[in-house]
C-alpha positions, 0 to 999 in steps of 0.5 A: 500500500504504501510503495512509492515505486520510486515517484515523489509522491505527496504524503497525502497523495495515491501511491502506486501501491495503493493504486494497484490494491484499488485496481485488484480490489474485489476481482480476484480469481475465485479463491484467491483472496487479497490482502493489503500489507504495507510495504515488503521491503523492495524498494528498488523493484517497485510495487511487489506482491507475494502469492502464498498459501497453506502448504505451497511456495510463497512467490514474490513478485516485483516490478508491478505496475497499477495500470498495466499489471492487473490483469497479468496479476489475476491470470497468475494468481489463479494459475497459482491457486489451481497448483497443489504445491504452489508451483506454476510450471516454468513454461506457464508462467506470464512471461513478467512473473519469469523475469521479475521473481524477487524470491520464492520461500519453500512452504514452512513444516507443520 
């Protein structure tokens, strides 16, 4: 929510990161669920998400756009949901989620 992807943006002004949560908001695939977070500490690599789920590799992402990454973000995210374990063959994975993988976290141990 609060990334600046690098843009002096006013204190009470929209960040980008709150502007790419207002453009996924309520139109996610079904089962996937959206939280916003602060911030994940990649400031160099712009907005970034983290797909995560009970059992499977956490994914996170950077290097997103609120105009032009939405739709990429939801066709991944479903991609993602419909995995067992979270991992998306290499081969079907959007090309920007091939290029832009800040780090992927193996599922923690019961």
């Amino acid at each position: 929510m609060t990334c600046r992807r690098g843009l002096d943006v006013a204190e009470d002004g929209t960040r980008p990161g709150a502007a790419l949560f207002a453009a996924l908001d309520g139109t996610m695939p079904d089962g996937v669920t959206l939280r916003a977070v602060d911030c994940l500490q990649n400031c160099d690599g712009g907005c970034t998400v983290a797909l995560r789920g009970r059992g499977r590799w956490t994914y996170i992402y950077g290097n997103l756009h609120e105009a032009s990454h939405p739709d990429l973000l939801r066709e991944g995210a479903a991609k993602y949901h419909a995995t067992q374990d979270g991992l998306i063959p290499w081969r079907e994975r959007p090309d920007h989620f091939k290029k832009n993988c800040v780090a992927r976290v193996p599922p923690m141990e019961d």
